[in-house]
N, CA and C atoms of all chains as a GROMACS GRO file, in nm:
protein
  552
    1UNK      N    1   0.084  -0.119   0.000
    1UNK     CA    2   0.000   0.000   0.000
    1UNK      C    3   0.088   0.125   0.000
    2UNK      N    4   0.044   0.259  -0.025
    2UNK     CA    5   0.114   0.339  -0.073
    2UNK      C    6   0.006   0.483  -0.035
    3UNK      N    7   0.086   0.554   0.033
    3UNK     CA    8   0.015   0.725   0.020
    3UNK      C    9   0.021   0.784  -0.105
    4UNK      N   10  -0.079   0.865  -0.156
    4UNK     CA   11  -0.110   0.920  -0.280
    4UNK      C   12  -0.174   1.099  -0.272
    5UNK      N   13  -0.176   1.157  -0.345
    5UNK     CA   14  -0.279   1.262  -0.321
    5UNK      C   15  -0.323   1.288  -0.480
    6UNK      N   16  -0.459   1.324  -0.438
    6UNK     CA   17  -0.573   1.306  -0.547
    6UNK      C   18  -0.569   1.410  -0.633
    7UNK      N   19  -0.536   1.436  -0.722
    7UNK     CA   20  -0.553   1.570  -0.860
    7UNK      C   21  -0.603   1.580  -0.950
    8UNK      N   22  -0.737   1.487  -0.914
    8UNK     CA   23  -0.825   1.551  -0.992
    8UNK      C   24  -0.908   1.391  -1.080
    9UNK      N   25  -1.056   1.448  -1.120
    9UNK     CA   26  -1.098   1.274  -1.160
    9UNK      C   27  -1.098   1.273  -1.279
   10UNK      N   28  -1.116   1.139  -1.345
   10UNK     CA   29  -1.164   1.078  -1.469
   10UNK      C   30  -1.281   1.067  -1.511
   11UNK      N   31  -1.345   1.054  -1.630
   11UNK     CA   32  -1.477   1.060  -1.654
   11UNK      C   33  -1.436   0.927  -1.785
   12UNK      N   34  -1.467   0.832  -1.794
   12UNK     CA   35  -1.523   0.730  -1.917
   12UNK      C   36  -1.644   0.702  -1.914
   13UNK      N   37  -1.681   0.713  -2.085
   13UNK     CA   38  -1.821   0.661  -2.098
   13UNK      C   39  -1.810   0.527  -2.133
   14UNK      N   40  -1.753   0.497  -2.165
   14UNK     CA   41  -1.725   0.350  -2.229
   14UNK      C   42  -1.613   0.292  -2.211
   15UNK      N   43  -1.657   0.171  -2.101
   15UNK     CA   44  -1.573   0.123  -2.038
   15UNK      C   45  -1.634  -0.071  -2.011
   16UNK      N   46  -1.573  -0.083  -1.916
   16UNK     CA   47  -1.593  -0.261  -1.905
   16UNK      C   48  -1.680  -0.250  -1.802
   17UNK      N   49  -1.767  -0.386  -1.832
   17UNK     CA   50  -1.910  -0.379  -1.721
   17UNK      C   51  -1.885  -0.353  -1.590
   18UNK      N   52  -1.799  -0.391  -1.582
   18UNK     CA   53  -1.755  -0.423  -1.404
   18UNK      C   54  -1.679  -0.284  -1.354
   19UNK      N   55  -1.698  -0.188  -1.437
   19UNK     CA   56  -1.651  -0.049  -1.444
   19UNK      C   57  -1.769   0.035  -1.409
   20UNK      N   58  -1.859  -0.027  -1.461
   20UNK     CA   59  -1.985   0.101  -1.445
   20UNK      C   60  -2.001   0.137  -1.255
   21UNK      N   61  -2.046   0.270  -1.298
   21UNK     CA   62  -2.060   0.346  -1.180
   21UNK      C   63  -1.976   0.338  -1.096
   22UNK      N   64  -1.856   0.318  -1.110
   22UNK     CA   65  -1.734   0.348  -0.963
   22UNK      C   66  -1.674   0.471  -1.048
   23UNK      N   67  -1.631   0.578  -0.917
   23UNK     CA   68  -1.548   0.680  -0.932
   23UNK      C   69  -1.448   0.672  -0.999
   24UNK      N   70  -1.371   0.734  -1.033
   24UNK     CA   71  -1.229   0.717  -1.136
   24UNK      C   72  -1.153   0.882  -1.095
   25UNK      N   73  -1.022   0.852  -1.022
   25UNK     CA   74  -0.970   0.950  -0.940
   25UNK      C   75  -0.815   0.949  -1.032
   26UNK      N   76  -0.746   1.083  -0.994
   26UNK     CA   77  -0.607   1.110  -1.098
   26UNK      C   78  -0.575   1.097  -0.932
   27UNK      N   79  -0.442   1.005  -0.914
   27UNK     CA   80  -0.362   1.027  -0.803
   27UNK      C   81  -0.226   1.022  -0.794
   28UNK      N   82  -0.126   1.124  -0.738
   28UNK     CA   83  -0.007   1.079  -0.777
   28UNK      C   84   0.030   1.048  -0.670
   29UNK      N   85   0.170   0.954  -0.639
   29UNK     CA   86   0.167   0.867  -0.544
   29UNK      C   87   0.285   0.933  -0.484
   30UNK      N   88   0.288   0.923  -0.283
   30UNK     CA   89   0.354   1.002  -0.243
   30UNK      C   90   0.442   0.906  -0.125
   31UNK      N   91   0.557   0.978  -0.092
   31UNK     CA   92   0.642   0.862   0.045
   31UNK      C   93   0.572   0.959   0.155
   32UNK      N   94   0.622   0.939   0.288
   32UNK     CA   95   0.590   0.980   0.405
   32UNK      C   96   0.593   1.126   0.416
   33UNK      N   97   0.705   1.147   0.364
   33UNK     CA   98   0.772   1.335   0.365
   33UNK      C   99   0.704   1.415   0.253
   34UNK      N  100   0.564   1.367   0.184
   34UNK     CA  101   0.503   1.444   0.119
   34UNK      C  102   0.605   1.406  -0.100
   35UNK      N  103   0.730   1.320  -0.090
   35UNK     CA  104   0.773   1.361  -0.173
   35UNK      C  105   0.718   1.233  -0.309
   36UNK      N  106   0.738   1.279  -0.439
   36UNK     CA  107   0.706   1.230  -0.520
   36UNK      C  108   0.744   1.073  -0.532
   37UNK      N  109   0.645   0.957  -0.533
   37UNK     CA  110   0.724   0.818  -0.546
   37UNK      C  111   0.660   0.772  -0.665
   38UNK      N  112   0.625   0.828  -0.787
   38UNK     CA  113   0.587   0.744  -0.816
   38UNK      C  114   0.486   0.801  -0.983
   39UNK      N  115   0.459   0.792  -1.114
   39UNK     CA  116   0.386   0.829  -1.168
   39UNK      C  117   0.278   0.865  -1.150
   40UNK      N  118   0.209   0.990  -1.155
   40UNK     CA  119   0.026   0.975  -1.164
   40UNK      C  120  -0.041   0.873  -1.234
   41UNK      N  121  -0.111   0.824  -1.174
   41UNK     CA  122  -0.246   0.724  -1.220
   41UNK      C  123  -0.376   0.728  -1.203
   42UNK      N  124  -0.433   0.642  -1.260
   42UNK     CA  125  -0.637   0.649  -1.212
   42UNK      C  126  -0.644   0.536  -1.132
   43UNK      N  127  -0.732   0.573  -1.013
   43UNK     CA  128  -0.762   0.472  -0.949
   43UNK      C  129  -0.886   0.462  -0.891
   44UNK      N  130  -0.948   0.318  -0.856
   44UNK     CA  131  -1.093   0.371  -0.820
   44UNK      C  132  -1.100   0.398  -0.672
   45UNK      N  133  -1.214   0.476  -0.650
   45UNK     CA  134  -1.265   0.519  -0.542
   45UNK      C  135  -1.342   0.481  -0.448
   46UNK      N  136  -1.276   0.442  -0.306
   46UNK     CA  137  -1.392   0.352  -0.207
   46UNK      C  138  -1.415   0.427  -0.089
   47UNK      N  139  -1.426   0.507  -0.079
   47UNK     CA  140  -1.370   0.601   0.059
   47UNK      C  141  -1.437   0.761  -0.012
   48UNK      N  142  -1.488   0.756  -0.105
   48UNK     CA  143  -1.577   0.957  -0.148
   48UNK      C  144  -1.456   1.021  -0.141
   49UNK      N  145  -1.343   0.984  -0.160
   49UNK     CA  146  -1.265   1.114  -0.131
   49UNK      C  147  -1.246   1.203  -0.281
   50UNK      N  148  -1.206   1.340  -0.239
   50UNK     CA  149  -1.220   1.423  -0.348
   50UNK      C  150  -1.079   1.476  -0.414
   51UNK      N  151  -1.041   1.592  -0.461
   51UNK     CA  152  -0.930   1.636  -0.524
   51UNK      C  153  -0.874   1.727  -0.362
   52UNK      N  154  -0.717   1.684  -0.367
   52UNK     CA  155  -0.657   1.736  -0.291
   52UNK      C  156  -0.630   1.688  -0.158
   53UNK      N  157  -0.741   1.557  -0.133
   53UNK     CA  158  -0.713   1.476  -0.023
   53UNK      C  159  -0.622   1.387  -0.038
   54UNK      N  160  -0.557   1.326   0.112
   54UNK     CA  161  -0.428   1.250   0.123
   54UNK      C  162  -0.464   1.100   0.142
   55UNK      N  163  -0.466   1.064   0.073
   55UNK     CA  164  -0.523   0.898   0.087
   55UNK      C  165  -0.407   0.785   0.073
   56UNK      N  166  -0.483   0.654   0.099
   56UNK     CA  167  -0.387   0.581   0.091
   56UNK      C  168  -0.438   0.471  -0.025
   57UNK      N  169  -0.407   0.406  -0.110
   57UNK     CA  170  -0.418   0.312  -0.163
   57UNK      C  171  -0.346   0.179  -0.170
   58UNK      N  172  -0.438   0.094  -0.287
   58UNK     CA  173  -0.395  -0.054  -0.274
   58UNK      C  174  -0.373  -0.082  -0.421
   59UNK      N  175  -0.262  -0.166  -0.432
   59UNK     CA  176  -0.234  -0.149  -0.636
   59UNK      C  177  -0.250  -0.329  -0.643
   60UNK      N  178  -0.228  -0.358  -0.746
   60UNK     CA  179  -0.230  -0.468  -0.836
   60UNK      C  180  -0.369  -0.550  -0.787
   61UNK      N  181  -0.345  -0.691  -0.782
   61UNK     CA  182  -0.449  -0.778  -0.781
   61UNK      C  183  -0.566  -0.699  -0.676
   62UNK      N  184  -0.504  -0.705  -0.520
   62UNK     CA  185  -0.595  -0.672  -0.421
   62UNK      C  186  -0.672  -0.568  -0.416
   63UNK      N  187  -0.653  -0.446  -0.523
   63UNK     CA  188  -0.731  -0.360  -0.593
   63UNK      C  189  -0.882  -0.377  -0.588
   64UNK      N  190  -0.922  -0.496  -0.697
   64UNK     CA  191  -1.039  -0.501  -0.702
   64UNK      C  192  -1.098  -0.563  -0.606
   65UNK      N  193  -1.028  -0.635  -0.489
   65UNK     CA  194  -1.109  -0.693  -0.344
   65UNK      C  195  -1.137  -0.599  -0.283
   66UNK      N  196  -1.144  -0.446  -0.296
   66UNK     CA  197  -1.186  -0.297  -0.249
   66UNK      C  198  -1.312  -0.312  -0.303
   67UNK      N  199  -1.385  -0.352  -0.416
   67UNK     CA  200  -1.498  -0.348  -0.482
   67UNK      C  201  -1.544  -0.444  -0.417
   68UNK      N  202  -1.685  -0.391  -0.437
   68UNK     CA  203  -1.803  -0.486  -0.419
   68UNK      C  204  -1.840  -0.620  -0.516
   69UNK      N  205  -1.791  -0.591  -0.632
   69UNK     CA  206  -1.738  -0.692  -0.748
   69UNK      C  207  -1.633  -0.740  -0.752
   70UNK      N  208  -1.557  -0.844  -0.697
   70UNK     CA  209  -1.412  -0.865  -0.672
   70UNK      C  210  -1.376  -0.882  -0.791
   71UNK      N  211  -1.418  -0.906  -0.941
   71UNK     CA  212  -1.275  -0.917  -0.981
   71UNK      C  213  -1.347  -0.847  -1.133
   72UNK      N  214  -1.278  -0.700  -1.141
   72UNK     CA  215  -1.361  -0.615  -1.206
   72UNK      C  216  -1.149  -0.552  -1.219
   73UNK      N  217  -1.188  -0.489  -1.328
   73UNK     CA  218  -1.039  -0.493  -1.422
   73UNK      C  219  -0.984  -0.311  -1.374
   74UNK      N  220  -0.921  -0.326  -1.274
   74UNK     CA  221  -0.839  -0.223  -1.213
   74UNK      C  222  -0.700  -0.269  -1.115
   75UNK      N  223  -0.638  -0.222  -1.130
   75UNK     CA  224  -0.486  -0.233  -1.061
   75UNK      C  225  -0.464  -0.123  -0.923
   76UNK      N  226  -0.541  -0.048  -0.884
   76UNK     CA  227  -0.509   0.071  -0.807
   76UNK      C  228  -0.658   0.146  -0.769
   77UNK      N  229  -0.653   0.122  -0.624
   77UNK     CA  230  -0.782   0.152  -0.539
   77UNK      C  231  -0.790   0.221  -0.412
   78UNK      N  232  -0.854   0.360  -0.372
   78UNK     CA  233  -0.796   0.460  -0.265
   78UNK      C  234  -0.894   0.339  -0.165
   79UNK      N  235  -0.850   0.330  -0.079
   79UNK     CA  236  -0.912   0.259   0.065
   79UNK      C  237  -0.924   0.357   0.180
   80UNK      N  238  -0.850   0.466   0.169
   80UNK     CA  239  -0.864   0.524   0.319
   80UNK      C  240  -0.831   0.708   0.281
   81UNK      N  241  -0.834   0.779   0.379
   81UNK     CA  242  -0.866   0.884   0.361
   81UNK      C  243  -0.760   0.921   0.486
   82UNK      N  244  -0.642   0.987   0.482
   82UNK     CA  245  -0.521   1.004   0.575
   82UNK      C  246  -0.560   1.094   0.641
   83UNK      N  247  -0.598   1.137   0.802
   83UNK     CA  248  -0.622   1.242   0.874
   83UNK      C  249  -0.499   1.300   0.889
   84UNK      N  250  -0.367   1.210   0.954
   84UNK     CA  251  -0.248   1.243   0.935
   84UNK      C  252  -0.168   1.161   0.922
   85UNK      N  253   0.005   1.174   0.900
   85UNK     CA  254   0.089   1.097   0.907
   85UNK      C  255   0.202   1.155   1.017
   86UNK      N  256   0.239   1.049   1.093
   86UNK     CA  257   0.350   1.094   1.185
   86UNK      C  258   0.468   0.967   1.164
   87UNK      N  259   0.551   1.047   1.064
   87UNK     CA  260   0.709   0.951   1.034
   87UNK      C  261   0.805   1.030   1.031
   88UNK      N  262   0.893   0.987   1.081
   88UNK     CA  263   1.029   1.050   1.050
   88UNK      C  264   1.125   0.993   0.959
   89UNK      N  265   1.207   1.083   0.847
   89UNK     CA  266   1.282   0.946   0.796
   89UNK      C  267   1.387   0.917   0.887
   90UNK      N  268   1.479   0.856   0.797
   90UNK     CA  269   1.554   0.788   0.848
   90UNK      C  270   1.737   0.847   0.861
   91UNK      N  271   1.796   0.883   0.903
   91UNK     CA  272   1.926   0.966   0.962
   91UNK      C  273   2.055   0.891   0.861
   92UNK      N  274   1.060  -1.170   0.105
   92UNK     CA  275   1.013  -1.085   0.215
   92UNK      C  276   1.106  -0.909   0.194
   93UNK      N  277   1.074  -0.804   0.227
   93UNK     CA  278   1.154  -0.693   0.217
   93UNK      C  279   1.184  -0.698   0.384
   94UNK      N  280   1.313  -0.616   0.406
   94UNK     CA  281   1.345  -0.576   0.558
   94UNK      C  282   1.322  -0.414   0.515
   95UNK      N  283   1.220  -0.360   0.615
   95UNK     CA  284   1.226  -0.250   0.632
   95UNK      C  285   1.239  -0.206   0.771
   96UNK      N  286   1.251  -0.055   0.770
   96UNK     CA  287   1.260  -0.007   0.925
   96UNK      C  288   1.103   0.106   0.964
   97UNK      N  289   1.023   0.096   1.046
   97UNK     CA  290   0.966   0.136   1.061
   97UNK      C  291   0.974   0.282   1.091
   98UNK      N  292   0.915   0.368   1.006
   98UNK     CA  293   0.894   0.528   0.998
   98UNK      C  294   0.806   0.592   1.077
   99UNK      N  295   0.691   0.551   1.122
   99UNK     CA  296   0.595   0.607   1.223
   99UNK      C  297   0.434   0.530   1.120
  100UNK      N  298   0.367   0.605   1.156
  100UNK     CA  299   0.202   0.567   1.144
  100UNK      C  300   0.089   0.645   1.081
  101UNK      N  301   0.023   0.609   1.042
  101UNK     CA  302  -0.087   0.663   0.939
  101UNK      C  303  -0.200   0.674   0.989
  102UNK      N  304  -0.268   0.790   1.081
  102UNK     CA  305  -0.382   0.773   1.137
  102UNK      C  306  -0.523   0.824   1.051
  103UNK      N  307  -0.643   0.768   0.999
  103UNK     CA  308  -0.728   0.784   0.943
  103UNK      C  309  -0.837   0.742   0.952
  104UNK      N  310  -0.953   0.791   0.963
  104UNK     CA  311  -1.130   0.746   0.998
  104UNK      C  312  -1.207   0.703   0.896
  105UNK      N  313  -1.161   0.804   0.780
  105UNK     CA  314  -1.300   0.734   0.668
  105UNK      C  315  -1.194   0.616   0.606
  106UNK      N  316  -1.226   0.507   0.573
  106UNK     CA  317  -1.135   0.371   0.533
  106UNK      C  318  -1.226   0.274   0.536
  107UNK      N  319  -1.166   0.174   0.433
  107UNK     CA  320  -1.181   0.078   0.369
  107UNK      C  321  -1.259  -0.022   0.491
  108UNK      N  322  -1.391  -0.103   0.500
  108UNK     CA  323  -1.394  -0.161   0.651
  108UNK      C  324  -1.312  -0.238   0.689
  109UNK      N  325  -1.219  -0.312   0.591
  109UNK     CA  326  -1.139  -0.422   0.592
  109UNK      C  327  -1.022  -0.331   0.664
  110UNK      N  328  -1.012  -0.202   0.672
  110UNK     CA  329  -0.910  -0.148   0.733
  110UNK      C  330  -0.955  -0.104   0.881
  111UNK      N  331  -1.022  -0.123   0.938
  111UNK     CA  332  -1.116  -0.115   1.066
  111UNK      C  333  -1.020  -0.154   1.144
  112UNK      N  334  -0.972  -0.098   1.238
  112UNK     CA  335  -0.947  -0.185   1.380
  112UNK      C  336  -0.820  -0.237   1.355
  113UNK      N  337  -0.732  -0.198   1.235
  113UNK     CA  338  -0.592  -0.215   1.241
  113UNK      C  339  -0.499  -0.119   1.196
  114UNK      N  340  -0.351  -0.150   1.226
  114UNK     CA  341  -0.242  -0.065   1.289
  114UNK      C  342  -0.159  -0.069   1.164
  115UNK      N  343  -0.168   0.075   1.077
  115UNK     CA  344  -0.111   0.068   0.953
  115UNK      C  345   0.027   0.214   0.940
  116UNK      N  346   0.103   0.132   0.908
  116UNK     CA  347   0.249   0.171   0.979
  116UNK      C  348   0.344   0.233   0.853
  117UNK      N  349   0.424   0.328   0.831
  117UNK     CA  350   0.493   0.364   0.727
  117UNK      C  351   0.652   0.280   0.746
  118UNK      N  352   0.666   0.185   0.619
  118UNK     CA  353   0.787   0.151   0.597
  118UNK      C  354   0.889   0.166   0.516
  119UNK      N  355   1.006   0.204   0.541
  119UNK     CA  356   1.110   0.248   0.482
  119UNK      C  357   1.227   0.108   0.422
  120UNK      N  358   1.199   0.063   0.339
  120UNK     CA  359   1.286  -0.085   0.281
  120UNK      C  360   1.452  -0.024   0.278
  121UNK      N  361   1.497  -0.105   0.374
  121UNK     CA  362   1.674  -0.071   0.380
  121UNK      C  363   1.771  -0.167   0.368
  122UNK      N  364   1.878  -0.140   0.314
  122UNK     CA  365   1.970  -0.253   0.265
  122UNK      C  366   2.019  -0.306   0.433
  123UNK      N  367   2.106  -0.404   0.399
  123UNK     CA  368   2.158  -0.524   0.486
  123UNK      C  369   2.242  -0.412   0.601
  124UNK      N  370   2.289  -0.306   0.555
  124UNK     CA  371   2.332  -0.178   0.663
  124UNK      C  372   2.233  -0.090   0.719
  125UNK      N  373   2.130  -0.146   0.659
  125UNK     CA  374   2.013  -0.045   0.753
  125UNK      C  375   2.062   0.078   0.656
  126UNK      N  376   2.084   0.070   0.538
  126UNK     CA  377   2.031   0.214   0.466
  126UNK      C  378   1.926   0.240   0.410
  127UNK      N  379   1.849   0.339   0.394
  127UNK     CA  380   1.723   0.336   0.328
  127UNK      C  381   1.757   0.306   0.170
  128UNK      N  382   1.666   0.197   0.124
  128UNK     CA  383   1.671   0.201   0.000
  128UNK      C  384   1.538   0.179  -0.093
  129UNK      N  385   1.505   0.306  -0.133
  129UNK     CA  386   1.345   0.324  -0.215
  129UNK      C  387   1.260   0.384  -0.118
  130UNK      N  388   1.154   0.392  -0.174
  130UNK     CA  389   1.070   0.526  -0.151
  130UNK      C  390   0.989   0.430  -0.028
  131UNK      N  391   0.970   0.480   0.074
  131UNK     CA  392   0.924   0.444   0.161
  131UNK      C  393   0.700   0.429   0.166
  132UNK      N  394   0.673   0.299   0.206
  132UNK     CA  395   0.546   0.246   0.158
  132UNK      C  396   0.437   0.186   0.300
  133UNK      N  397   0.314   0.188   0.311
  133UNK     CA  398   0.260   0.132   0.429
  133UNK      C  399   0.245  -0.006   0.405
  134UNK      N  400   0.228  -0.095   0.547
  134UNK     CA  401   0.176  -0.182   0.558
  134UNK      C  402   0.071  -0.234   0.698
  135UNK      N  403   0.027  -0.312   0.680
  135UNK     CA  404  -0.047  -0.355   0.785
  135UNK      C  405   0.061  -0.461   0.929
  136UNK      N  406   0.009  -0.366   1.017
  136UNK     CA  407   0.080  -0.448   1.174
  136UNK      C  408   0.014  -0.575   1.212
  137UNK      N  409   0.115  -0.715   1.245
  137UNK     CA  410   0.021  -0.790   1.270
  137UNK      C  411   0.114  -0.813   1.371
  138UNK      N  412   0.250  -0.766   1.429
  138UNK     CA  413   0.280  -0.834   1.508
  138UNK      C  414   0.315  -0.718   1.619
  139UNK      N  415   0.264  -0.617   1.637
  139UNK     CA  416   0.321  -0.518   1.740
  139UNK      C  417   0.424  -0.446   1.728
  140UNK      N  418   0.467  -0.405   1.597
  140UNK     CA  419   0.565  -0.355   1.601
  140UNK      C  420   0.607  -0.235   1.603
  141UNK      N  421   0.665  -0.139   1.631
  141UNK     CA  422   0.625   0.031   1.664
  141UNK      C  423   0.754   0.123   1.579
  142UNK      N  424   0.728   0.245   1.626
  142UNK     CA  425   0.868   0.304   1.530
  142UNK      C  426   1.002   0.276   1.502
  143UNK      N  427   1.096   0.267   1.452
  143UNK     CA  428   1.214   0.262   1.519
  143UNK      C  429   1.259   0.098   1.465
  144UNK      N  430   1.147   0.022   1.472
  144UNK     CA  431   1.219  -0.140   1.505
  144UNK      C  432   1.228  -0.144   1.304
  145UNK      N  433   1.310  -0.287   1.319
  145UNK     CA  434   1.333  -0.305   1.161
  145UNK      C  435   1.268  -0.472   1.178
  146UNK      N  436   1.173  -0.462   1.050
  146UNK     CA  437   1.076  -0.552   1.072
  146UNK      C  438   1.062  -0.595   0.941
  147UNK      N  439   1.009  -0.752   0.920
  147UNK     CA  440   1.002  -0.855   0.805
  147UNK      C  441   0.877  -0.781   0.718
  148UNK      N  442   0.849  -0.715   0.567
  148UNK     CA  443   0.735  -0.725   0.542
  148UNK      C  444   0.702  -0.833   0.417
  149UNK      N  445   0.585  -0.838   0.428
  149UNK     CA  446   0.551  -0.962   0.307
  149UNK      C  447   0.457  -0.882   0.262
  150UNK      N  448   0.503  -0.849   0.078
  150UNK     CA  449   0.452  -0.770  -0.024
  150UNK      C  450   0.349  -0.836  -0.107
  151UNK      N  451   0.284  -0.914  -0.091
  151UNK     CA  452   0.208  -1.027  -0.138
  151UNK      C  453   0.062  -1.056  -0.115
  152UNK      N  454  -0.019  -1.003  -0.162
  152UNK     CA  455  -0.142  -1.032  -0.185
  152UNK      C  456  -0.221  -1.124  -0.130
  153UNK      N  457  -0.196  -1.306  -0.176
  153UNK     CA  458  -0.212  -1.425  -0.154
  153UNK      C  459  -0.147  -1.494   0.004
  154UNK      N  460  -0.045  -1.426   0.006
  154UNK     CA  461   0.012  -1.440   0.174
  154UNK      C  462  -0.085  -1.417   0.277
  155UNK      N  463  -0.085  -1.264   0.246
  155UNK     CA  464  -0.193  -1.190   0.317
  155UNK      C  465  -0.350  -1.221   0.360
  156UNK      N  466  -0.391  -1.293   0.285
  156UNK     CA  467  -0.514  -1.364   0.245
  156UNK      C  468  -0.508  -1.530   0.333
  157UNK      N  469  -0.384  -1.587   0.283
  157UNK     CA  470  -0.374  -1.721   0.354
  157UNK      C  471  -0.348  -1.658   0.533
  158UNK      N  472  -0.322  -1.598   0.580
  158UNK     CA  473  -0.261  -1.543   0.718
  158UNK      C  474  -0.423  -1.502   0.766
  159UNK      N  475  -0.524  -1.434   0.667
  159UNK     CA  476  -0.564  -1.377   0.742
  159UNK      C  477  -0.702  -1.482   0.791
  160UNK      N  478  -0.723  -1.557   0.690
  160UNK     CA  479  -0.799  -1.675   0.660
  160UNK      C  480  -0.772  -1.772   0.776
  161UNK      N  481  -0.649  -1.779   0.818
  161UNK     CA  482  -0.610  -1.889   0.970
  161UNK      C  483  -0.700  -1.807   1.039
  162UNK      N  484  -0.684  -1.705   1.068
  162UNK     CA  485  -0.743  -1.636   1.185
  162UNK      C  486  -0.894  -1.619   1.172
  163UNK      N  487  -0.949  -1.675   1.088
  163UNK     CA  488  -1.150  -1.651   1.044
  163UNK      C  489  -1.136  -1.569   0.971
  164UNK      N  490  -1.100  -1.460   0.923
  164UNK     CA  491  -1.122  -1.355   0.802
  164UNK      C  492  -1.146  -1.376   0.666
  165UNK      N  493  -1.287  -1.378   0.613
  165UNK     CA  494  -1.277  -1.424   0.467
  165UNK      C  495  -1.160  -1.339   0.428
  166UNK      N  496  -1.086  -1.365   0.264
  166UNK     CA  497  -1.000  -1.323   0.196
  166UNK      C  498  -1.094  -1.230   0.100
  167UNK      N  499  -1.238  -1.290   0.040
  167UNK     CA  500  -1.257  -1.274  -0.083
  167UNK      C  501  -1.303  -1.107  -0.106
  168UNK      N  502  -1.311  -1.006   0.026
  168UNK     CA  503  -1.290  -0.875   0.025
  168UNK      C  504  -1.165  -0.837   0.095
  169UNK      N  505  -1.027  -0.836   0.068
  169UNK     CA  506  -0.970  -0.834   0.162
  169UNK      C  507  -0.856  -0.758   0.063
  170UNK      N  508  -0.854  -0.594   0.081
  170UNK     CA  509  -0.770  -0.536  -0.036
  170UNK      C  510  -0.636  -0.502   0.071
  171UNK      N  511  -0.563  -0.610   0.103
  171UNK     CA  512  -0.487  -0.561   0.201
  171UNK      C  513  -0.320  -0.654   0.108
  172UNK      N  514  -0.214  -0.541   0.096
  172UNK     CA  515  -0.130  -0.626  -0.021
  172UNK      C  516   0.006  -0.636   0.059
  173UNK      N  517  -0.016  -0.555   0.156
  173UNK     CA  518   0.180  -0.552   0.246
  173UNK      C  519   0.135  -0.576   0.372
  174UNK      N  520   0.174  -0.654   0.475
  174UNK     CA  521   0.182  -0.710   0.601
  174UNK      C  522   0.344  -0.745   0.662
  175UNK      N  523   0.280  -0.649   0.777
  175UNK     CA  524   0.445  -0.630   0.882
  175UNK      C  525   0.416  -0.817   0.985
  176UNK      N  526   0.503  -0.884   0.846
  176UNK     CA  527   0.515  -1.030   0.964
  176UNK      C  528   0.596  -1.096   1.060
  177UNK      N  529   0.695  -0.984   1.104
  177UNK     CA  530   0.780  -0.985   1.199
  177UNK      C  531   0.899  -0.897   1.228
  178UNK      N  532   0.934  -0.948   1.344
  178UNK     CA  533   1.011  -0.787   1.439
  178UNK      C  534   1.168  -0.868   1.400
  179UNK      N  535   1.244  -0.799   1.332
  179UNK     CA  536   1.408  -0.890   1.330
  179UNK      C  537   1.488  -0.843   1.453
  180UNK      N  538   1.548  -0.946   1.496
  180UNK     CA  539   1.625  -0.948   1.613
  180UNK      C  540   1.762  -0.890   1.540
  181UNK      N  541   1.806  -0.949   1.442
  181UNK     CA  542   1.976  -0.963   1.377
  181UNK      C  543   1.980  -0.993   1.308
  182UNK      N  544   2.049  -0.890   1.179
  182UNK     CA  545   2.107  -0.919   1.106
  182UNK      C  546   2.184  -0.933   1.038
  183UNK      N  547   2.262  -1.072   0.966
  183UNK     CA  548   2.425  -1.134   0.996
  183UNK      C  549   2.458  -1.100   0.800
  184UNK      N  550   2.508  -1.036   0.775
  184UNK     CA  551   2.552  -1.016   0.610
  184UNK      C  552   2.697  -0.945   0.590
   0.00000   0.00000   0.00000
């Protein structure tokens, strides 16, 4: 799993069945210290969160066990909604 | 398995239910000297482990699922992919 922050959503009209009606979020993926780890991606949405919130997600297979449809064709799924993080790195 | 060292903790309310009621921890993957190496990632606590300690994680999906399944937990909603499965005492390299 991996911290991310949200920039913004996706809209498809035409997509795979097991697609219909879930959110579709732009997130780029972040380490502890806020810094970049990682390409922006789309991921779906289980948790309402919106643009600019700090979330956490889940990538590859275990993705779609976030859905109510387990096995519906996505790699990357926000699960949680970060109130905060308290890490320090490492010296 | 990755050795990472534990960074601190991720506290959050709205979440996944499968994330209910557990202890999800920021880890930093470090070479055999305890240097950090790569971008530091969460996982789920199953064995008590707190800041500071350098601990076993298992990056694995299907692990996660067989572990959690001993304990009664169906798998077949279970979006949980990194698990902290132990505290290392020493290590000899």
């Amino acid at each position: 799993m991996y911290l991310g922050r949200v920039i913004g959503s996706v809209v498809a009209e035409r997509k795979l069945e097991g697609l219909r009606g879930i959110k579709l979020l732009l997130v780029t993926p972040l380490d502890h210290a806020m810094a970049s780890a990682g390409e922006p991606h789309v991921a779906v949405d289980t948790v309402q969160a919106g643009e600019g919130d700090l979330v956490y997600l889940v990538g590859s297979r275990e993705a779609c066990l976030a859905l109510e449809d387990t096995f519906v064709a996505v790699d990357a799924a926000i699960v949680g909604i970060v109130d905060e993080v308290d890490a320090r790195s490492l010296k | 398995m990755k050795l990472c060292r534990v960074l601190g903790t991720v506290v959050s309310t709205v979440k996944h239910p499968t994330y209910v009621g557990r202890k999800l921890l920021v880890v930093q993957p470090v070479d055999e000297s305890g240097k950090a190496n790569g971008s530091s990632s969460l996982a789920v606590d199953t064995v008590q482990a707190g800041e500071g300690d350098l601990v076993l994680v298992m990056v694995e999906g299907n692990g996660v699922r067989q572990i959690f399944r001993r304990e009664g937990v169906a798998g077949d909603h279970l979006p949980i992919r990194s698990l902290i499965v132990g505290i290392v005492d020493a290590v000899e390299a």
